[in-house]
C-alpha positions in Angstrom: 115.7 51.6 121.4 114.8 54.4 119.3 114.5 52.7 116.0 111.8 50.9 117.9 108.2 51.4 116.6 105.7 52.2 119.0 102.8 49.9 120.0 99.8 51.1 121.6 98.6 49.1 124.2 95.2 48.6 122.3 97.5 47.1 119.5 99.6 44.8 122.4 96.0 43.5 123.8 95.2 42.2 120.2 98.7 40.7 119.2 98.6 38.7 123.0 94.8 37.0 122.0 96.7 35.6 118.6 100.0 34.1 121.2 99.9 30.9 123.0 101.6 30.4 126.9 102.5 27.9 128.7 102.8 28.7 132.6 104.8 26.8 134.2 105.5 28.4 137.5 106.4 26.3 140.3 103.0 25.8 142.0 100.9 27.3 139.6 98.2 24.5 139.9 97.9 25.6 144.1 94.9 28.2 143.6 96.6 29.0 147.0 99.7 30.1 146.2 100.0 33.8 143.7 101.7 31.9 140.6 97.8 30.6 140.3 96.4 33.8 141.4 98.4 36.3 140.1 100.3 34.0 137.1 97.7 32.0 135.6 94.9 33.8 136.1 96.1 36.7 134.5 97.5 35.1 131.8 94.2 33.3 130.8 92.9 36.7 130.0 95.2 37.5 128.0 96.5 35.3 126.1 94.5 33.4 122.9 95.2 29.9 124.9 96.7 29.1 128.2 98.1 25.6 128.9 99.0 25.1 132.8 102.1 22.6 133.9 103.3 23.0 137.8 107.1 21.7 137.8 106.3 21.3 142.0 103.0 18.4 141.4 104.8 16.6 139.0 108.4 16.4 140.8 106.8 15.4 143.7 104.7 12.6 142.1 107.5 11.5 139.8 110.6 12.8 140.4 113.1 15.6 139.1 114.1 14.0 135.4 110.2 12.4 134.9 109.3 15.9 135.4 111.6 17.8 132.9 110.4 15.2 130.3 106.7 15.8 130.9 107.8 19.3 130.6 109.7 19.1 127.6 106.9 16.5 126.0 103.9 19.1 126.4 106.5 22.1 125.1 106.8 19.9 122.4 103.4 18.9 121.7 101.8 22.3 121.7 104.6 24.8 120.6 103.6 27.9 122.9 105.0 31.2 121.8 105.8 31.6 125.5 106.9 30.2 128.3 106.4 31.2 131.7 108.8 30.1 134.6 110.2 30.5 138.3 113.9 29.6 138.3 114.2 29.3 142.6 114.1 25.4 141.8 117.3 24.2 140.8 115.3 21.8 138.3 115.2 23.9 135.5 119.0 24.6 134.9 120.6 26.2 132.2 120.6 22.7 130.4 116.6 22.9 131.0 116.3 26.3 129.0 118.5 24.7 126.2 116.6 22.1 125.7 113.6 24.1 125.5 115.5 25.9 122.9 116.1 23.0 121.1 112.5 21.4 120.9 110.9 24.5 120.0 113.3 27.4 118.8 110.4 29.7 118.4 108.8 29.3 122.2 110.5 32.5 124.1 111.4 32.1 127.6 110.3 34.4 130.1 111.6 34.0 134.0 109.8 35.8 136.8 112.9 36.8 139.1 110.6 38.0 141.9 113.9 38.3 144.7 116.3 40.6 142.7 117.6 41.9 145.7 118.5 38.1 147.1 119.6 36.2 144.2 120.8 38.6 141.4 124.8 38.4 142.0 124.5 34.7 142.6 122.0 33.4 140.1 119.6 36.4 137.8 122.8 37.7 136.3 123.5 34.1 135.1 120.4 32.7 134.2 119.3 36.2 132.5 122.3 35.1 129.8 119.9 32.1 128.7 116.3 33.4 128.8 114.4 35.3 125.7 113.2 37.7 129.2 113.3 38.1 132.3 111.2 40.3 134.8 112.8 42.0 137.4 111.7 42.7 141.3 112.7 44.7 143.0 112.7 47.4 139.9 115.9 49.2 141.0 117.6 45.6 140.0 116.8 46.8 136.1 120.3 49.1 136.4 122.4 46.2 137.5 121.2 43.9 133.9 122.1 47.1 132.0 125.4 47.3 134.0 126.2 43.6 133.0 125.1 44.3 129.1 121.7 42.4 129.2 118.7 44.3 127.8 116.3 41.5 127.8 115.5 42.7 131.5 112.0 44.4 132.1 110.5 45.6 135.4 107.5 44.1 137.2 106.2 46.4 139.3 104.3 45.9 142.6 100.6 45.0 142.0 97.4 42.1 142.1 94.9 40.8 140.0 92.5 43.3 140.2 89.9 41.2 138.1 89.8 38.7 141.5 90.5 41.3 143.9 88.4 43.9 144.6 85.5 45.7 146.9 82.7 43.4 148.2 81.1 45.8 151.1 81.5 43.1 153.8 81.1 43.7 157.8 84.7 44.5 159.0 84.5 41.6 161.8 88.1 40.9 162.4 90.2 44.0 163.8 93.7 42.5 162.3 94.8 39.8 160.0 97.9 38.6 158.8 97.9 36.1 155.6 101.0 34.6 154.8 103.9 32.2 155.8 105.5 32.5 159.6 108.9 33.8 157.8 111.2 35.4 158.4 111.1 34.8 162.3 110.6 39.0 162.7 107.0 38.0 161.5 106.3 35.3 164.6 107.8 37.7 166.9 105.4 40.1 165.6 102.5 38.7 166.2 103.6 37.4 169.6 104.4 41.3 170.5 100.4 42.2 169.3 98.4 39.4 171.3 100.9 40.1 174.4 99.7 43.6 174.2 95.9 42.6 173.8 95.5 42.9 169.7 93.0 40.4 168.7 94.4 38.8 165.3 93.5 36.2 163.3 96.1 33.9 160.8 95.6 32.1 157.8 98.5 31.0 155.5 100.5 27.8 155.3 103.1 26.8 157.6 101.2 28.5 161.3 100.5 25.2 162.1 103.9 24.4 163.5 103.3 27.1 166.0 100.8 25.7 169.1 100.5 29.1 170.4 98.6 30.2 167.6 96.1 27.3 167.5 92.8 29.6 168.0 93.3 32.0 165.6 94.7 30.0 162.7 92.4 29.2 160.0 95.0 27.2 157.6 95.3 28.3 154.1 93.5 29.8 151.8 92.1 29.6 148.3 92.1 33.6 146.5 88.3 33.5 146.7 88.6 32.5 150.5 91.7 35.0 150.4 89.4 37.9 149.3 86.6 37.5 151.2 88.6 37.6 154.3 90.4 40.3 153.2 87.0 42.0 152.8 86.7 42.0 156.5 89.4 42.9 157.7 89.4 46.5 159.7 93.5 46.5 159.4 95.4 44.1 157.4 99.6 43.6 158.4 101.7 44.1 155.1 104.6 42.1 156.4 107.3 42.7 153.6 110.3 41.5 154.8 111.9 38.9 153.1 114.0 36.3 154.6 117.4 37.9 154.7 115.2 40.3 156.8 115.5 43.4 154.5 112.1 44.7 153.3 111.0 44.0 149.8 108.3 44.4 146.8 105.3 42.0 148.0 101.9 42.0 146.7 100.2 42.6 150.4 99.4 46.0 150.2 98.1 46.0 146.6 95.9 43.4 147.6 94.6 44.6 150.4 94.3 47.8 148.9 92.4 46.4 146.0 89.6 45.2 148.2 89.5 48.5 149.6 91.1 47.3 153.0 93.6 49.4 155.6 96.8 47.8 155.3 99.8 48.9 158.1 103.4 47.9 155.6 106.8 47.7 156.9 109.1 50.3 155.5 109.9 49.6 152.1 111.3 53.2 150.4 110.2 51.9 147.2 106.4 52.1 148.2 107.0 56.3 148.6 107.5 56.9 145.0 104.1 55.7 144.3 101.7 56.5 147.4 101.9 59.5 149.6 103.7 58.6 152.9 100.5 59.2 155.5 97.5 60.0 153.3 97.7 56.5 150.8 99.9 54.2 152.5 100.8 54.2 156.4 104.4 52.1 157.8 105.6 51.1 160.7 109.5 50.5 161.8 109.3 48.2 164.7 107.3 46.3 167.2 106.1 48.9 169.5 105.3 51.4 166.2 103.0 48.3 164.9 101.3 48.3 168.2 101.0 51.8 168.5 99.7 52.1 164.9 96.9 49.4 165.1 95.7 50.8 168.4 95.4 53.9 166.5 94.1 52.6 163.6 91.2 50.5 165.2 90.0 53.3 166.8 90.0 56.2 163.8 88.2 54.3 161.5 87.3 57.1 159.8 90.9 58.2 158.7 91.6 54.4 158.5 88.6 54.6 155.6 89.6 57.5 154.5 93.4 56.0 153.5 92.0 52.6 152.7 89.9 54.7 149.5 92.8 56.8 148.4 95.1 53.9 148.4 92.5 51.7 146.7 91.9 54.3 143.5 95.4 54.3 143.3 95.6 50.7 142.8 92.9 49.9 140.7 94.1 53.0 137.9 98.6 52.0 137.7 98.4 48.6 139.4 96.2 46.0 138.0 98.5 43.1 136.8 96.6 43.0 133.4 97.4 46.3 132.9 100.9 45.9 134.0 101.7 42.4 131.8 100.1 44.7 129.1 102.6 47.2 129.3 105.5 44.3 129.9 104.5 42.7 126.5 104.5 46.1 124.6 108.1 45.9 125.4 108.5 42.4 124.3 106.6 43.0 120.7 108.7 46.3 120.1 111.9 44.6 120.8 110.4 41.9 118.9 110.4 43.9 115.8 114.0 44.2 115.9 116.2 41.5 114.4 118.9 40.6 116.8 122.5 40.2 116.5 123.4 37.4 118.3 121.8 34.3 119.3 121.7 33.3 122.9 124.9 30.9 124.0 125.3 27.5 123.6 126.4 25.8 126.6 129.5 23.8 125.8 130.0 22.7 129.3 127.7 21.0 132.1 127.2 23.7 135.0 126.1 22.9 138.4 125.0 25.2 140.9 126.3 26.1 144.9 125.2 28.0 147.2 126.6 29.8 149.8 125.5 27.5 152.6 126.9 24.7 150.6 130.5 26.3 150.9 130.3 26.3 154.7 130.0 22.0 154.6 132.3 19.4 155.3 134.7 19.0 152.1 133.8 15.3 152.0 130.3 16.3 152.1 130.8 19.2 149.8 132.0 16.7 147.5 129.5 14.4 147.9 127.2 16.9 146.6 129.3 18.0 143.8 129.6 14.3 142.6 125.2 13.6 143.1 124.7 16.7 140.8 126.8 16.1 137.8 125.1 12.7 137.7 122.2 14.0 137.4 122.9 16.0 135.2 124.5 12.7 133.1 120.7 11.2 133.3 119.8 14.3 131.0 
């Protein structure tokens, strides 16, 4: 690292505008969902030319293989310097990346590993072997890469798109919203535990639907512009952050909230303290009755609530605008770029198929079954 030369970010902003991308995030084409908003979008900016493929559209329309051959046509066709992808899907497997490797050896692969702190000993770890990049969340996970020998992992730090989100001096007409999917089930029960207790809240996200308790105040999901303006007015805005094991996490709530100048009440996430003062930039809550107690608070000091909401939002907008922060990520990339490496990636000599735990807890006859569909498929290749 120290016989790197330093790049400015000036000099990274000009290199990106001469690269090519291709996103292809699964459901990067939803301008609901934050690989459009916070993927895409970003990336559009700052890159020379953008081309957009979402793995999710086309494997519903055609099917897993028609998919990964559309995929591999357009890689083909336009030769991007970079790819972007999500590797939750077990679509793109390690024979995926190495046939991108193989029909354009100068396109670098870059996976967003956005659940560290679910998947690393059971799939990061692996994958990271056979990817150009890889950008880590939660941050602490960049420790455990170096531990396993792999420098090619970079931290992504929390943050939003502050080009799309920001201040629009709206009337603060809804005293709490939540935005989001009803998981894990800590989230439902929740939002029961406000309305019991007389909290009016409004819901918009996908998936509310399934719950008829919530049928007048669920507005469906939301497009960012939609997202934004809602956002807007909003008097206190629920961070949930807890991911579905149940442990908090890294999510983009409170910078979003925070970018549009909004109150936002976060679950505890220790990570969140080494940026914003406990109290005076970002506020918590540990349980149920602390939420309730907090938003009762909350809705009545609306000065303080302000008062946070502005602190929080400078904050933001100076260390966490994703433009800023992909800048930074690619300064990185070009520094290590500049160094000629030792060894290729591997070659896979061997088909590889993926299990996970819940699959060891089947039927062995069904286990099997499994085992036997997924190496034919991977035959079909």
């Amino acid at each position: 690292l120290n016989k790197m030369r330093k790049i400015s970010l000036s000099e990274t902003e000009k290199l990106l505008k001469n690269k090519t991308a291709l996103c292809a995030l699964w459901n990067c084409e939803d301008k609901k969902n934050w690989p459009y908003q916070l993927g895409y979008l970003v990336y559009k900016d700052l890159f020379k030319e953008v081309f957009l493929f979402d793995p999710k559209i086309e494997r519903l329309k055609y099917g897993s293989e028609i998919m990964k051959r559309k995929l591999f046509a357009i890689i083909e066709r336009k030769k991007p310097d970079y790819i972007f992808l999500l590797l939750e899907a077990n679509d793109i497997s390690l024979d995926t990346l190495e046939k991108i490797r193989k029909i354009s050896p100068k396109t670098k692969t870059i996976a967003i590993f956005g659940d560290d702190d679910i998947h690393f000993y059971t799939r990061s770890r692996y994958y990271a072997l056979f990817l150009d990049y890889c950008i880590s969340c939660p941050i602490e996970y960049i420790n455990s890469y170096k531990k396993d020998g792999l420098s090619n992992a970079l931290p992504f730090i929390g943050g939003v798109n502050t080009e799309n989100f920001k201040p629009m001096n709206l009337n603060k007409k809804y005293d709490v919203v939540c935005i989001g999917k009803p998981q894990p089930a800590s989230r439902v029960e929740a939002i029961k535990f406000l309305i019991k207790n007389g909290i009016k809240i409004n819901i918009w996200g996908y998936g509310w639907d399934k719950y008829p308790e919530f049928k007048n105040i669920y507005g469906g999901p939301l497009d960012y512009k939609e997202m934004v303006k809602i956002i807007n007015q909003t008097k206190i805005y629920l961070g949930f952050c807890k991911n579905r094991l149940g442990e908090s996490h890294n999510t983009g709530k409170f910078f979003e909230s925070s970018a549009c100048r909004t109150f936002c009440l976060v679950d505890i996430f220790p990570e969140y303290f080494k940026q914003f003062a406990l109290n005076k930039e970002i506020v918590t809550f540990k349980d149920n009755p602390d939420l309730l107690k907090k938003v009762k608070y909350y809705l009545k000091s609306e000065e303080e609530r302000e008062r946070i909401a502005k602190k929080a939002y400078k904050k933001v907008i100076r260390n966490h605008s994703y433009h800023t922060i992909y800048k930074k990520i690619f300064q990185e990339i070009f520094m290590m770029e500049e160094i000629p490496k030792k060894k290729s990636l591997p070659k896979l000599t061997k088909k590889f198929i993926e299990l996970t735990e819940q699959d060891m807890n089947l039927e062995p006859s069904v286990l099997k079954e499994k085992v036997v569909s997924l190496f034919h498929e991977f035959e079909e290749l």
